[in-house]
N, C-alpha and C positions, 0 to 999 in steps of 0.2 A: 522583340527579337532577342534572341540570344546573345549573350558581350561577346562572346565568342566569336559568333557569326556577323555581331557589328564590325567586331574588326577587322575580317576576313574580308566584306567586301567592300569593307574604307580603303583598304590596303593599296598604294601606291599600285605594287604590280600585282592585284585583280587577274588583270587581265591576260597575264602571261599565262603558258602552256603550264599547267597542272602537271603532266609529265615532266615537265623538267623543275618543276620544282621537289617532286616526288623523288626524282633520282638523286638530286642534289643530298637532301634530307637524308631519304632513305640511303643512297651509298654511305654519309659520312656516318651515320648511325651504324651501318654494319661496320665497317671500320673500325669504330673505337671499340663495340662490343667485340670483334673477332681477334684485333691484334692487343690492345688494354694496355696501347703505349701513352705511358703520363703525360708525356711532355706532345706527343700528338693529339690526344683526348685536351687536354689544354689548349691547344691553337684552333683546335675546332669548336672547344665551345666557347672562346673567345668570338671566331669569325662568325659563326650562330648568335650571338649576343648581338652585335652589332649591326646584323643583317635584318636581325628583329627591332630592333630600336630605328633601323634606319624604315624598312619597307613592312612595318604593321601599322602605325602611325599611334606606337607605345612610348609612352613616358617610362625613362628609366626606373621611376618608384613603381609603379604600378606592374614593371617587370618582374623587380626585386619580390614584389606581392605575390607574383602569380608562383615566384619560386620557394616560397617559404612554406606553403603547402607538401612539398615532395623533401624540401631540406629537414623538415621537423620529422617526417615519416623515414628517411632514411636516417637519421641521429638516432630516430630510437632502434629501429630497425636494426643498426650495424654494431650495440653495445655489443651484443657475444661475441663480435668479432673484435675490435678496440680491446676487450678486458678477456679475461679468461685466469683460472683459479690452477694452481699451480704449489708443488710444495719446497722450489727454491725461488731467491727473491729473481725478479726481473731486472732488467738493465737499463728501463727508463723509468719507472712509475711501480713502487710496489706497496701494498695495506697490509698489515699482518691480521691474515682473518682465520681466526680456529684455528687447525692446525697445519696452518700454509697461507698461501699469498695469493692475495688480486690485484692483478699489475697490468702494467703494458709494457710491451716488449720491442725492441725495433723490428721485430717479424711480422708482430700484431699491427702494429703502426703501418708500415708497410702497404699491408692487404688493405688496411681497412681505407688510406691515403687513396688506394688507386681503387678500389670499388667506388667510392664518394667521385671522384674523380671520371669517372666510367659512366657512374650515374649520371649527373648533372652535365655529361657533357651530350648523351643521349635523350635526355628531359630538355635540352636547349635545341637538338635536333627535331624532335615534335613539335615544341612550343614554334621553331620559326614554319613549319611545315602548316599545322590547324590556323594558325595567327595571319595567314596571307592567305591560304585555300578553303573558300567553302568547302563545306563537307562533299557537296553534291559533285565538284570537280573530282573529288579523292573519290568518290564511287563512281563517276565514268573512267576513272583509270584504271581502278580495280576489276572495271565493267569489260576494259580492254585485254586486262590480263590472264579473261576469263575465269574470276574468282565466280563463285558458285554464285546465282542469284537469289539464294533463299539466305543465305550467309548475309549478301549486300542488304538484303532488305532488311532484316533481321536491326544490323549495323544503324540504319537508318531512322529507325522506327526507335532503339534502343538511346541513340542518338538524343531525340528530340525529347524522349522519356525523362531521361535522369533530368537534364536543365529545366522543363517543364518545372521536376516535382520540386529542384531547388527552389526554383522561381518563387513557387507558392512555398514552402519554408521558411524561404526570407519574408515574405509578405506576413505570412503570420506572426513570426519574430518580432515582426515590427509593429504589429495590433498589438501582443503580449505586451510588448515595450512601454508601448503607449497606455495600458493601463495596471501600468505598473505589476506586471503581472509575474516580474520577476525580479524580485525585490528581496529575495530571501533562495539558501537552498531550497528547502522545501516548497517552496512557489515555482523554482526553476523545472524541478523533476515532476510536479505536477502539470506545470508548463508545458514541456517536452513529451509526458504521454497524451495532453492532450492534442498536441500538435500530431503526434505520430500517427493519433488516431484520425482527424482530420484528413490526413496525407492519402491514409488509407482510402476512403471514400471517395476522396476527391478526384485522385487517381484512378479508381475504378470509374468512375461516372466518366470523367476524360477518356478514357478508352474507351467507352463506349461510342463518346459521342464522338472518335475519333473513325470508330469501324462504321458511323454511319454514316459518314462524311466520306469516305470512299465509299461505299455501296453508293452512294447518290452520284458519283461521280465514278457510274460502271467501273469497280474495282473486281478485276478477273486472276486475282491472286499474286500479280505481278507489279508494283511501284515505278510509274514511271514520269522521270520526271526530261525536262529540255535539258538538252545536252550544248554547253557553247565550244566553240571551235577556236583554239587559240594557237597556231602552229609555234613555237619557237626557231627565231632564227640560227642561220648554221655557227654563227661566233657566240652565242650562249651556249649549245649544246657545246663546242669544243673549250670553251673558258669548265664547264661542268666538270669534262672527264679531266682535264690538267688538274682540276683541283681535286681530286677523286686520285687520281693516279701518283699525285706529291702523297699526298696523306698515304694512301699505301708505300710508297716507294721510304717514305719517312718512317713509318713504322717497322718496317724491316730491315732498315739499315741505320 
């Protein structure tokens, strides 16, 4: 099974309404993308942090882990916006390069403070959203909200793809390992095309045997899977929007 999915249905509240964990999530997510206030993009993804540490049944390191993936892609990602070349000095940070300067600026700082800030407070929005809810709950809600069902299956199928082909990535990583088979640059990149190549095959042959594993089990172009029924009671739903309508009511004022 997927780590993803182990944790999803370890998760203390499992069993709660998918919709209300959706709106929880998904509200405080628009929230910080729509208003992109610091100091409320901060309380949320403090209260995100801690709701995932509490109800995914996640060790703080293995949290820290799972966010260093997205912190290393936006580091690099947000340099143009941190630095930029200019022909007087800046007022925090400046390098005399050719004929002008590459600095940071308290404007640069600024931007670049609250996008990181925006970022990771929306990446802690998902993370407690995937880390409590199966996937398959997140697609009966979406199923409710009459998203398109070639979209959901699409979603599904794309789903189970990519962690498959890591699966098998790290599996072979780990044969490579074991016979020393990257032991040098040149054994790594030999390494890696033969992996890719691997990947390639393995993958097609998996999709195969994945289309014939629904034909056997009358696949009539439509995915479907049991649906569970978890209603949320009426003091969750109202604790939901108070904390929905502070974070708005905070960011506006």
């Amino acid at each position: 099974m997927i780590l993803l999915d182990k944790l999803a249905y370890s998760s203390p509240i499992r069993q709660k309404s998918p919709a209300l964990k959706t709106l929880f999530a998904a509200g405080s997510l628009t929230i910080c993308v729509s208003f992109r206030h610091s100091l409320v993009c901060l309380l949320i993804l403090c209260c995100m942090a801690v709701c995932t540490l509490r109800f995914a049944n996640l060790s703080a390191k293995r949290y820290l882990r799972f966010l260093t993936g997205p912190f290393l892609f936006l580091m690099l990602s947000s340099v143009a916006i941190l630095f930029f070349f200019s022909s007087s000095p800046q007022d925090l940070i400046s390098i005399p390069c050719f004929s002008g300067y590459l600095g940071i600026s308290h404007t640069s700082f600024s931007h670049w403070y609250q996008l990181m800030i925006v970022a990771f407070s929306s990446i802690s929005c998902l993370y407690f959203l995937i880390l409590t809810t199966p996937i398959t709950d997140l697609l009966t809600v979406l199923r409710k909200l009459h998203c398109p069902w070639l979209l959901l299956e699409l979603m599904l199928l794309i789903y189970r793809a990519i962690f498959i082909l890591l699966d098998l990535a790290d599996a072979i990583q780990i044969s490579q390992n074991c016979r020393l088979g990257n032991h040098s640059f040149r054994s790594k990149l030999s390494g890696m095309g033969q992996m890719l190549s691997v990947l390639l095959v393995r993958s097609l042959k998996k999709s195969s045997l994945l289309y014939d594993a629904m034909e056997s089990r009358l696949y009539d172009g439509e995915i479907r899977v049991l649906e569970e029924h978890h209603p949320a009671k009426k003091q969750e739903w109202i604790f939901c929007f108070i904390w929905l309508i502070v974070c708005t009511v905070l960011s506006l004022f």
